[in-house]
C-alpha positions in Angstrom: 185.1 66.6 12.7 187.7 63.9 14.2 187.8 63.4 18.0 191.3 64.4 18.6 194.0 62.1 19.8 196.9 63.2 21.4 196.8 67.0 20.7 194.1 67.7 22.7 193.9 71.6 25.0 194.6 70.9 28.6 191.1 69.9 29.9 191.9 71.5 33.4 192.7 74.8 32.0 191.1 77.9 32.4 191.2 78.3 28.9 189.0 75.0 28.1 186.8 75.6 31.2 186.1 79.1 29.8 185.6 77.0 25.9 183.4 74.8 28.1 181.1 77.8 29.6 180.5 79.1 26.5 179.6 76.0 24.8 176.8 75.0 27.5 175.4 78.0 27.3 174.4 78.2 23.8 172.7 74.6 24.7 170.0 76.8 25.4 170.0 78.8 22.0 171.6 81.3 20.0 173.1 84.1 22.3 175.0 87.1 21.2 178.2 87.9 22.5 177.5 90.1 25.1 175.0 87.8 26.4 177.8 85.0 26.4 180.4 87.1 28.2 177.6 88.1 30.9 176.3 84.4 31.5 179.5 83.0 31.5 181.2 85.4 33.6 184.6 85.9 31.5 185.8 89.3 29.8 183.6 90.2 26.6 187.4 90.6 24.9 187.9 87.3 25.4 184.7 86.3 23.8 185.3 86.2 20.4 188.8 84.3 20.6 186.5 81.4 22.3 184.4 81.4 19.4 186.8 81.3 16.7 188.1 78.4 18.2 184.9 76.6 19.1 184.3 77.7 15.1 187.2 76.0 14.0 186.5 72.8 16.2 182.8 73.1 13.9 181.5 73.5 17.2 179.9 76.9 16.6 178.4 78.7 13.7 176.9 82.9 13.1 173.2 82.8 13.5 172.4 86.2 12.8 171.4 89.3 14.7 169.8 90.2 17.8 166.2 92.6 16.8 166.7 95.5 18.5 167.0 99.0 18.7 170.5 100.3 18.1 174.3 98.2 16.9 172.7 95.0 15.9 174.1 92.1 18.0 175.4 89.1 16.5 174.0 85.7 17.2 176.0 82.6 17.6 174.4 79.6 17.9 175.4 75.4 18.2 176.5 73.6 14.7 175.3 70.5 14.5 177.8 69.6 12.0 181.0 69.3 14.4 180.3 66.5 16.6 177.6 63.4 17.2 176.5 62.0 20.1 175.7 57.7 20.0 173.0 57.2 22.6 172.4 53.2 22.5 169.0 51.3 24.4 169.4 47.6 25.5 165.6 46.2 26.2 164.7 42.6 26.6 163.6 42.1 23.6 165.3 45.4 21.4 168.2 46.5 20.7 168.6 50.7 19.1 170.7 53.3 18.1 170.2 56.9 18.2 172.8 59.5 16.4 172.3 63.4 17.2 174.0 66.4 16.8 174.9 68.6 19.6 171.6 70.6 19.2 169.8 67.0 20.0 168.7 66.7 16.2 168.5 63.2 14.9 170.8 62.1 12.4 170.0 58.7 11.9 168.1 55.7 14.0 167.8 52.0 13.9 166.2 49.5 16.2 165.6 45.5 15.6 164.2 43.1 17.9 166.4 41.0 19.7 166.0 38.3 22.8 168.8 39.7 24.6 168.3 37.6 27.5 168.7 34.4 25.4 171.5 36.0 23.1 173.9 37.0 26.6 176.2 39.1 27.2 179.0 38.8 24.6 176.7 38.1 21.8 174.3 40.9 22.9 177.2 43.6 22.5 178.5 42.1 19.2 174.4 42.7 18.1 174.6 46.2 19.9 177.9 47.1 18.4 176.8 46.0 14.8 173.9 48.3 15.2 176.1 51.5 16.3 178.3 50.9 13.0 174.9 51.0 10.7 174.0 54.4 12.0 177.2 56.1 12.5 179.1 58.1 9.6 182.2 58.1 11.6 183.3 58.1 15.2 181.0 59.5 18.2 182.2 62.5 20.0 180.2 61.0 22.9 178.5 57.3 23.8 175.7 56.7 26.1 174.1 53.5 26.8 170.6 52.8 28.4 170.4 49.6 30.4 167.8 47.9 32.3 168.7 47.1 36.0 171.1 48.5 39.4 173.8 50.6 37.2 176.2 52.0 39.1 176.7 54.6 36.3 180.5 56.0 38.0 182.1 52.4 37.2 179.4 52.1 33.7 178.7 48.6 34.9 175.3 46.9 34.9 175.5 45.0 38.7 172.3 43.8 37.8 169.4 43.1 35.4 166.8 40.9 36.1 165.2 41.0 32.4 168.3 40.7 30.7 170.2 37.8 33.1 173.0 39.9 33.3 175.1 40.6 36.4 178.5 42.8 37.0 179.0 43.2 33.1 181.3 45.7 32.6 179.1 47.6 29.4 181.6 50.3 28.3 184.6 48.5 28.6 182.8 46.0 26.3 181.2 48.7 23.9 184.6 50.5 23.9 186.5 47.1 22.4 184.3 47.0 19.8 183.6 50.4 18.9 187.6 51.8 19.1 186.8 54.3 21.8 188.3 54.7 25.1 186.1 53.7 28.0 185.7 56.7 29.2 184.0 58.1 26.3 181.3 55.8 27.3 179.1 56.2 29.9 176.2 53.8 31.0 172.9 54.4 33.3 170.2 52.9 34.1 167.0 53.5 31.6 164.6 55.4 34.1 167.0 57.7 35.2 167.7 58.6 31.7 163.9 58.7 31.0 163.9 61.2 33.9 166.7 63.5 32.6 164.9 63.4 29.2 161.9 64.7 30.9 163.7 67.5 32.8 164.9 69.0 30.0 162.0 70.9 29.8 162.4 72.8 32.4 161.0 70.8 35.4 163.2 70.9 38.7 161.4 68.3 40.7 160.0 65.3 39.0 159.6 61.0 39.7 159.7 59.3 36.0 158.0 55.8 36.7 159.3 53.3 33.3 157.1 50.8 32.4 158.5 48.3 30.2 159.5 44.5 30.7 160.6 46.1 34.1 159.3 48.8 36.2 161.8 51.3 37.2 161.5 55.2 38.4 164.0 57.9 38.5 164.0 61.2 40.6 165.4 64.9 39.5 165.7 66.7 42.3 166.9 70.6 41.7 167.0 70.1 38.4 169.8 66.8 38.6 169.1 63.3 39.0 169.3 61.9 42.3 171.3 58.4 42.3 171.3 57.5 46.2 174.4 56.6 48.1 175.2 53.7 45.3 173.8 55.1 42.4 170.6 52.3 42.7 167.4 55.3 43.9 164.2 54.9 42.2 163.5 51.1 42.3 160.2 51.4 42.9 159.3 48.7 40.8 159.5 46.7 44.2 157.6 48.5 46.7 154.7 46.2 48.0 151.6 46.1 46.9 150.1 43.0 47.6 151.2 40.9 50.0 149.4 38.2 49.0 150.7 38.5 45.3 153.1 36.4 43.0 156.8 36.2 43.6 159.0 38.5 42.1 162.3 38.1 40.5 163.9 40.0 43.3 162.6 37.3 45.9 160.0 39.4 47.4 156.2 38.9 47.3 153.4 41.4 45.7 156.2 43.6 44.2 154.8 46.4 42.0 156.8 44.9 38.9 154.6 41.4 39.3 151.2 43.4 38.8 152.8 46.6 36.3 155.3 44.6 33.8 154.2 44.9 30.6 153.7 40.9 30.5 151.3 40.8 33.9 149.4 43.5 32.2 149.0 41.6 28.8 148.2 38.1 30.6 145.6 39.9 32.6 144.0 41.5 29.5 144.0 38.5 27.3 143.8 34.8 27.2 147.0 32.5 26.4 147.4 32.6 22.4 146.2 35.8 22.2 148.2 38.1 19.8 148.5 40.7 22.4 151.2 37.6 23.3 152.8 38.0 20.4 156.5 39.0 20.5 156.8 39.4 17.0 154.8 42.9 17.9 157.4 44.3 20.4 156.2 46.2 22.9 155.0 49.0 20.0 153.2 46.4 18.7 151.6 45.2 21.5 151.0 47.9 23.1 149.3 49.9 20.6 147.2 46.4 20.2 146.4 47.0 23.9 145.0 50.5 23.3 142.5 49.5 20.5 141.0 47.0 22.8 140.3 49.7 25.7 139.1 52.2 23.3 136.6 49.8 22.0 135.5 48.6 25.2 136.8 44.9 25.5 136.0 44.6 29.2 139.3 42.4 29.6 141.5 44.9 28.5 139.2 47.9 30.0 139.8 46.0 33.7 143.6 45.0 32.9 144.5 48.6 32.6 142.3 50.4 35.5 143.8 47.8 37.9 147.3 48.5 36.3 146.4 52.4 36.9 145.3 51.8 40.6 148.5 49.1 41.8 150.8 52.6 40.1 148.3 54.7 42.3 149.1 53.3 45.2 153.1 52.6 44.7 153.5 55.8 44.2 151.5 57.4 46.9 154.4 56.5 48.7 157.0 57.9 46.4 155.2 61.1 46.9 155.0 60.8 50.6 158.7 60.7 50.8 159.7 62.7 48.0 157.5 65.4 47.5 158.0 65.7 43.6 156.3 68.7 41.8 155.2 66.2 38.6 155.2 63.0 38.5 155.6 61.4 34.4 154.2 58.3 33.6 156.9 56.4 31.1 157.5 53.5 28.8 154.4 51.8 27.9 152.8 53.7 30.9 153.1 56.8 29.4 151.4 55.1 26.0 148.4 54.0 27.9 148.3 57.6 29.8 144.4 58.4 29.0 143.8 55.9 31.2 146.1 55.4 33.5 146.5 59.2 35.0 142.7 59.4 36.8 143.3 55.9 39.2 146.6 57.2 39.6 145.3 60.0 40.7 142.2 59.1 42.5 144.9 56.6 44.8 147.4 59.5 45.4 144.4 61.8 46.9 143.3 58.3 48.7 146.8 57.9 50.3 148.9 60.3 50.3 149.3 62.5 53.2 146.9 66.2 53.2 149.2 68.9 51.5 150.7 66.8 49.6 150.2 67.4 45.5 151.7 66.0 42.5 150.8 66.5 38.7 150.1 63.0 37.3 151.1 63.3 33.4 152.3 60.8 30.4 155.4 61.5 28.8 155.2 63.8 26.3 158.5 61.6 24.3 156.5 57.7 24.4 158.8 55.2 24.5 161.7 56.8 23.1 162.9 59.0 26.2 165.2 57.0 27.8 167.2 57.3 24.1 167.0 61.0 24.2 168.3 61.2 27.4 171.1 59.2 27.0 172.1 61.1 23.5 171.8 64.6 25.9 174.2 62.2 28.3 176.1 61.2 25.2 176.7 64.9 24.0 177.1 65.7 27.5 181.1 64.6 27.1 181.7 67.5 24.4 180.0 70.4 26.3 182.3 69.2 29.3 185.2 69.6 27.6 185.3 70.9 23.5 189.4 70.0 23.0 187.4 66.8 22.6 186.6 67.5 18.6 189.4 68.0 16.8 190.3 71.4 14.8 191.7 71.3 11.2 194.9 71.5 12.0 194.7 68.5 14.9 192.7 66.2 12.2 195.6 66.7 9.8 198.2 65.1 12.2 
């Protein structure tokens, strides 16, 4: 299916807020039509007009009958042929692509390994751009970028990114040029808060997401959405203080989490200069899973590196849950790779510090490294559920 262009439905009509209603809630799974009238609150005669459309958009698709006693119910269910969703990561050293279908199903992926910081800005989204047009089969219903860095994810620009040298860059207007997409079918946030909203989706209301990586970021769901703060910047716990005596950060502070928990502090501390764990060649899979085999065999450098690691998050985020209160709180990024270690300090300095009462689940990401992709394709696909005129029918492709 096309995305339309100028024949699209209204999108403030009651008509495509009622397509819209429908469509979100077979996000969930197949529902029959009763069950779509009752959830969505519209008349169950006007169900099956909605579907035929959302059918001809490819949007929709019969998934058989409700078990029961009594008239069998018809299931309808998402078709993951009608639409794709481009979810896009920018790392400091990696650029990827992710294509799903509205059910989140992967279609295709690619990442390579790119110095993004040395190739800037322009060059960075010409490397980005290049990588979009490898996985796609033709054009996204839905873009969502994951960035490093203060996003303030209503404008989709980057204001800043400490890794990448990056400031004020203006991401979807500059993905948009190259891919042939309007701007606004591009939207842009910052990689922990999509890390976050990939964890949610499981069904957790109240949960912190710290992101290890290059960086160390965190973001909060709160009542089930993420919480941005008054300019869209919440959850930069990757400079909270933890030792005032430490090394300077990038942000101009002293003892910073991020100086003791970037993946780099961690490796120096584990191994000597010339080390492979050095090694950028490995990425941070690479490296990381490097890491592991040392701890698991009892290299005492490594074994130290990560329970100090595990005690500096311990303590950062005894204050995160002071103030926040989250039911769980995920360990991310690498964090989340190194999680059989890392979640009993983090726990022994939450019981330590944090105030009586107070309780938070301490648990790796179940997704690794790849969450912050998988929420920005469910922010990608996000776009089509909003609004379904989006994806063309037959006879709008034809014009």
């Amino acid at each position: 299916m096309a995305v339309t262009g100028t024949r699209r439905a209204d999108p403030a009509s009651p008509r495509t807020a009622n397509l819209a209603a429908v469509l979100r809630a077979l996000r969930t799974g197949p529902l029959s039509r009763s069950q779509l009238a009752t959830r969505c609150g519209v008349a169950k005669s006007a169900v099956p007009g909605l579907l035929a459309e959302l059918a001809e958009r490819g949007l929709v698709r019969s998934a058989g009958v409700l078990p029961g006693n009594g008239r069998p119910s018809r299931l309808v269910e998402l078709d993951g042929e009608g639409a794709c969703a481009l979810a896009l990561g920018i790392e400091a050293d990696r650029l990827s692509a992710v294509v799903t279908d509205l059910s989140g199903r992967v279609l295709a992926e690619r990442s390579e390994t790119v110095d993004v910081a040395a190739a800037g800005l322009q060059r960075g989204m010409d490397e980005l751009a290049h990588l979009s047009h490898r996985v796609l089969s033709g054009p996204p219903a839905g873009v969502a970028i994951s960035v490093p860095g203060l996003v303030d994810s209503a404008a989709a620009v980057l204001r800043f990114a400490p890794a990448l040298r990056w400031r004020d860059a203006e991401i979807a207007g500059l993905m948009a040029a190259r891919l042939g997409l309007p701007a606004e079918a591009i939207a842009v946030d910052n990689e922990a808060n999509l890390g976050a909203l990939a964890e949610s989706l499981a069904g957790v209301r109240e949960l912190f997401y710290l992101s290890g990586g290059t960086a160390v970021g965190g973001g909060l769901v709160a009542g089930g959405a993420i919480l941005r703060g008054a300019r869209g910047f919440a959850g930069e716990v990757g400079h909270i203080a933890v030792d005032p005596h430490g090394e300077r950060c990038s942000c101009g502070r002293t003892g910073c989490l991020e100086t003791k928990a970037n993946l780099a502090a961690v490796l120096r501390a584990a191994a000597a200069p010339g080390d492979p764990l050095h090694d950028p060649a490995l990425g941070v899979e690479g490296r990381v899973a490097l890491l592991k085999h040392r701890v698991r065999r009892g290299d005492q450098r490594a074994v130290t590196a990560v329970h100090e690691l595990g005690v500096a998050l311990g303590v950062a985020l005894s204050t995160v849950v002071d103030v926040l209160d989250p039911d769980v709180v995920v360990l991310g990024g690498y964090f989340g790779e190194l999680g059989e270690w890392l979640v009993e300090p983090v726990r022994v300095e939450l019981a330590a510090h944090t105030q009586p009462g107070l309780h938070a689940r301490v648990v790796p990401s179940a997704l690794g490294l790849g969450a912050p992709l998988r929420g920005a394709a469910h922010l990608a696909a996000d776009r089509i559920f909003a609004d379904p005129t989006l994806v063309a029918g037959p006879e709008e492709a034809s014009v």
